[in-house]
N, C-alpha and C positions, 0 to 999 in steps of 0.2 A: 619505265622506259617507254618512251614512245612506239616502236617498232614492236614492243610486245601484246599493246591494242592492237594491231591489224588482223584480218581474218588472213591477209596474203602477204607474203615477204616482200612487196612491190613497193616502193617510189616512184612516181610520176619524175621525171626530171623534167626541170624547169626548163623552159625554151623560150627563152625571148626572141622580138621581133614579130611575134606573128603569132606560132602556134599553139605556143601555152595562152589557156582563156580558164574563166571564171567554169565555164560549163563543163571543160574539160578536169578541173579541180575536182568537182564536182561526182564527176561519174567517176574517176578513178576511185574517190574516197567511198562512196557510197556501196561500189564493187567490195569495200573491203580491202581496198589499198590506201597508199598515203596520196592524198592528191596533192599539186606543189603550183605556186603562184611565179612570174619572171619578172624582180623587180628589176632588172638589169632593164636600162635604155629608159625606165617610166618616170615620169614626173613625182616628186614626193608626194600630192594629192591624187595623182591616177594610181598610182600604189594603194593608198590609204583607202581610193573607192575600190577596189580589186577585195580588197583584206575585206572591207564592211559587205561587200557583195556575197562573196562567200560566205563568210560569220552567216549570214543570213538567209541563205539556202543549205545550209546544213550542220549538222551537229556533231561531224567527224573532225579529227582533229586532221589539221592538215600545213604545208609549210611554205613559206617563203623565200626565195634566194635573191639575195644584196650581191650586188662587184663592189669586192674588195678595189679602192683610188689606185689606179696604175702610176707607178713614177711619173710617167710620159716621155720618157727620154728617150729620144730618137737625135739620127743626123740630118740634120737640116737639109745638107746640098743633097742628100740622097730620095728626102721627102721632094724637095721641090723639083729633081728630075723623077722624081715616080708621076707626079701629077700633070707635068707637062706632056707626058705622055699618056696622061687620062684624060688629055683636053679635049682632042678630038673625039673622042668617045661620048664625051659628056654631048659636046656640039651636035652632034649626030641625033641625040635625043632631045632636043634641044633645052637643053637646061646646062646651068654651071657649076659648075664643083662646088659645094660645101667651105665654110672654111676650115683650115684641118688644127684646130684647136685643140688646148686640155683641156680638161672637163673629170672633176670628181663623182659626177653622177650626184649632187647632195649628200654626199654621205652620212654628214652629220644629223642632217633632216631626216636619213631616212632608217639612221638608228632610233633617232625620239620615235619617229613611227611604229616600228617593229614594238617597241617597250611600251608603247599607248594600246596598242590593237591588239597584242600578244596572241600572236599566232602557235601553233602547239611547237613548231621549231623552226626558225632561222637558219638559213646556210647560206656559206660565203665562197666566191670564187673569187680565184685571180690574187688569192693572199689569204692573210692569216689577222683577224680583228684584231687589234692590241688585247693584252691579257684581262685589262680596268674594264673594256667594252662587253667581254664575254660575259663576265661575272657581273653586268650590270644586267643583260639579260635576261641569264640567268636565274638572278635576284626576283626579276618578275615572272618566273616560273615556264620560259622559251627555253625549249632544247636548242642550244648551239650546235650546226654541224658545221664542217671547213673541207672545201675539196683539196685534197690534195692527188699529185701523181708520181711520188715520188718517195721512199723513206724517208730522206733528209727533211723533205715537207710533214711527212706525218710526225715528227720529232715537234719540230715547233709546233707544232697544232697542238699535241697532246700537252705540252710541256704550258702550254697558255690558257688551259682547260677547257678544251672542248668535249663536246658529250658524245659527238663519232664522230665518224670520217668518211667523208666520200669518196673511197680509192677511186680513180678514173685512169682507164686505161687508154692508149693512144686508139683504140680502135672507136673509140666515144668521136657522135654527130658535134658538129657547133665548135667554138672556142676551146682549146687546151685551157684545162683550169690553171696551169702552173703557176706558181708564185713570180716568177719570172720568165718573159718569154724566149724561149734559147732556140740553139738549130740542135740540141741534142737528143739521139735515139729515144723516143718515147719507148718504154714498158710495157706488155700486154697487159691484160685485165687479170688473167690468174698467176701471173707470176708476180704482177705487183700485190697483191692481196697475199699472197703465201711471204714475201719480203716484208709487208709492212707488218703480218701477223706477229712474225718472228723479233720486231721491234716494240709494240705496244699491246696492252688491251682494249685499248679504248674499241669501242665497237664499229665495226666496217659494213657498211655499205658498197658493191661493186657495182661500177658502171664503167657503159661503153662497150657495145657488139653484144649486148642481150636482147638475142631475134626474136627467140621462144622459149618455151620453157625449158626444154634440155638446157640451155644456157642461163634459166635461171639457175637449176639445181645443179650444175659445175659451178656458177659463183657460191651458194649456196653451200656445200662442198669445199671450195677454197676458202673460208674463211668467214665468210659475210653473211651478219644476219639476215641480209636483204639484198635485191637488185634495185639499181633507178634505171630505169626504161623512159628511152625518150621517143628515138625514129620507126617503134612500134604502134606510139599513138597518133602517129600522126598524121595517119591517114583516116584517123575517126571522125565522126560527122561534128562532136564536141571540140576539136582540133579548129585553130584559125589557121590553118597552110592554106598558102595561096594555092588556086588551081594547076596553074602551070609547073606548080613546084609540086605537087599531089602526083601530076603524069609522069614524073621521073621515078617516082618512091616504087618499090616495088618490083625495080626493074632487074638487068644485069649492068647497069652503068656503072663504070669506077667511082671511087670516092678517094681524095688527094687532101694532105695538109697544104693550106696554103694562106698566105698573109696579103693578098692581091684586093680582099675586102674590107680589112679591118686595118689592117697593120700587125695582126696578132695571130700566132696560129692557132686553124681553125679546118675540120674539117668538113669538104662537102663534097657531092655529087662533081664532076668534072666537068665545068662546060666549057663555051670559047674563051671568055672572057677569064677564069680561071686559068684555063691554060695557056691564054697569052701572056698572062700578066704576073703569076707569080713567080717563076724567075726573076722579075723586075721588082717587085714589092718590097718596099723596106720594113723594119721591126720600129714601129712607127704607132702604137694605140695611143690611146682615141681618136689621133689625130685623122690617120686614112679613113676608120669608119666615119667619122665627122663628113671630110672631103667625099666620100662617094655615095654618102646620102640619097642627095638628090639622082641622082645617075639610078641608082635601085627602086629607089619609088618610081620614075618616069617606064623603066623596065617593069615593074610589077602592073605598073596601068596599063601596060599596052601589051602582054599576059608575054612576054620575050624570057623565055627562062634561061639563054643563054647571057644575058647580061644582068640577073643578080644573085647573091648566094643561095646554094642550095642546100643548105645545112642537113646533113645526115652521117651514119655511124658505116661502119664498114659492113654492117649485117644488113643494108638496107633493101637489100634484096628479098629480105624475107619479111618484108611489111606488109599488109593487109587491109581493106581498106573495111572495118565491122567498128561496131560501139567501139568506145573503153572498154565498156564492162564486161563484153565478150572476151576482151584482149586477156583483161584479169582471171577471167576464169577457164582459159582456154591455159592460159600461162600455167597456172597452179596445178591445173589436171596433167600435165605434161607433164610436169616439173617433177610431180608424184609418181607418176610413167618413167621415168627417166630416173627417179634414183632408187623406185623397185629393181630395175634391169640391171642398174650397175650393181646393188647388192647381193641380186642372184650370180653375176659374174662373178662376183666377192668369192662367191659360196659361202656364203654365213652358214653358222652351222657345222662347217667343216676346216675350222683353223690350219694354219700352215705349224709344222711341229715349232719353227724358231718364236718367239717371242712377238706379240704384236704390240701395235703400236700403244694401246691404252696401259699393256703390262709393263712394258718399258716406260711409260709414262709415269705410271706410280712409282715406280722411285724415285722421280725426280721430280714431285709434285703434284698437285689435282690436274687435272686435264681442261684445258680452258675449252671455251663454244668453237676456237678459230681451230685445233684441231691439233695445239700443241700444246706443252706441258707448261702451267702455271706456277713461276717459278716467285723465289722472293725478288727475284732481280725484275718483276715483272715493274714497266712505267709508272701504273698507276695504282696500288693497293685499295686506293679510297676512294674508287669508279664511283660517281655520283648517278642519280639519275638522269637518264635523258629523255 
């Protein structure tokens, strides 16, 4: 398994648009973490130079994340009065709207890819591969992961063979992974992890509002081999964050789901243009991200943080601006601080008379890593490698 090479339970999570970079890959892995590539938004060849760039500054294994083809079904008269109302904004900067098209991103390109350059693992957002895709990966020796936020998502995921999962909890920076995008109450992070544990084996990954290490070893604790950590690297010097987007992080600023950038929900920092406009936003991808394009490059040239997304987790407050590699090792050592403490609170040592959890467990099976009992009715008996 992948995750059992690292020195540190960490995932870099992928960030497209900007802040995930080759260098950044780089020091997370070399720290001893998993460092991860954004192929979301890149061209099938500026993917393919990312993957050969890395291969070649290091010998760690590290991963890739693909978007799963959005339906693109939106309503039309709602898109084109969202945009009419983006005109003026656009004008202002002076440039035009985007056209607000579908767009699969290459997919099919950018599976051959993945399968030529065979990165140590693949992961998918915004859906689930077909079952034939997994197992073709697979076949060339890429761990499959598939984010999901939901039980019902980690069902199809596992059931189509994936090698884990990346629980995401609604307190997660950037795009909701969901397989579909709804208005319904996202899950936290440890109560989705303790829900989906109680559904599968397949091995979890938590992400979303891991500030520091106490919050690695609470996910750590609920379930998850690992945490993916994103709005903590992002103020690293190996980080591509725009400047103006860099003075926000770290702040007490709110952070809101909203569809006013993309079409899709997504969480970021709160600014004007966030809060004018998502109330108005329709459930509308690819298409709105297409349309306001230009409007965020024109705002990122002329350093205006109030007019493009500011993508961050609800823990953003507690970001930092040091290495990766510090971030890694500063995580771990906490991580370790944080689940001596909760142990001595345990009072290990000193059992309560009723029955604990691992005795109760033995009769009902071996005890799985996620911290319930391994039953025969468990998903997956024949957990392959990942």
């Amino acid at each position: 398994m992948v995750l059992d090479e690292l020195d540190v339970p960490i995932v870099q999570a992928p960030m497209g648009g900007g802040p995930s970079t080759v260098a950044l890959a780089v020091a997370v892995g070399e720290a001893g973490a998993l460092g991860f590539l954004a192929g979301g938004y890149l061209t099938t060849e500026a993917m393919r130079a990312e993957i050969r760039a890395l291969h070649g500054r290091t010998e760690r294994p590290f991963g890739v994340n693909v978007f799963v083809p959005d339906a693109g079904a939106s309503d039309p008269a709602a898109l084109e009065a969202y945009l009419r109302r983006l005109s003026g904004v656009a004008e202002h900067y002076g440039v035009a709207l985007g056209e607000p098209h579908h767009s699969d991103e290459d997919w099919s390109a950018k599976l051959e890819v993945l399968g030529e350059e065979r990165p140590a693992v693949a992961s998918f957002t915004f859906g689930c591969p077909p079952p034939e895709a997994i197992a073709a990966l697979r076949a060339r020796g890429i761990s499959v992961w598939v984010t999901v936020t939901g039980p019902d998502e980690a069902r199809i995921a596992a059931a189509a063979g994936a090698d884990a999962l990346v629980v995401q909890g609604v307190e997660a920076g950037g795009h909701q992974a969901s397989f579909e995008d709804s208005d319904r109450d996202g899950l936290g992070l440890l109560a989705l992890l303790r829900l989906i544990a109680a559904e599968t084996d397949v091995p979890l990954i938590g992400a979303g509002g891991v500030g520091d290490g106490a919050a690695l070893a609470a996910v750590l604790a609920a379930g998850a081999l690992a945490a993916q950590v994103g709005t903590a690297f992002m103020l690293a010097p190996e980080a591509g964050t725009h400047p103006a987007h860099r003075a926000r992080l770290g702040t007490n600023a709110p952070t809101g789901l909203t569809r006013a950038w993309s079409g899709r929900q997504a969480r970021g920092i709160v600014n004007a243009f966030q809060a004018e406009h998502s109330a108005d936003a329709p459930r509308a991808y690819p298409q709105v991200h297409h349309a306001t394009s230009p409007l965020r490059v024109a705002a990122r040239e002329r350093g205006n943080a109030e007019a493009f997304n500011l993508w961050a987790g609800q823990a953003q407050g507690l970001a930092v601006a040091r290495p990766a590699a510090e971030t890694v090792r500063l995580f771990a050592a906490e991580a370790r601080q944080a689940a001596e403490a909760a142990t001595a609170r345990l009072g290990v040592g000193h059992p309560c008379p009723n029955a604990s959890p691992q005795s109760s467990a033995r009769g009902q099976g071996e005890l799985h890593p996620s911290g319930r009992a391994r039953t025969a009715s468990s998903s997956r008996a024949d957990q392959p490698d990942s």
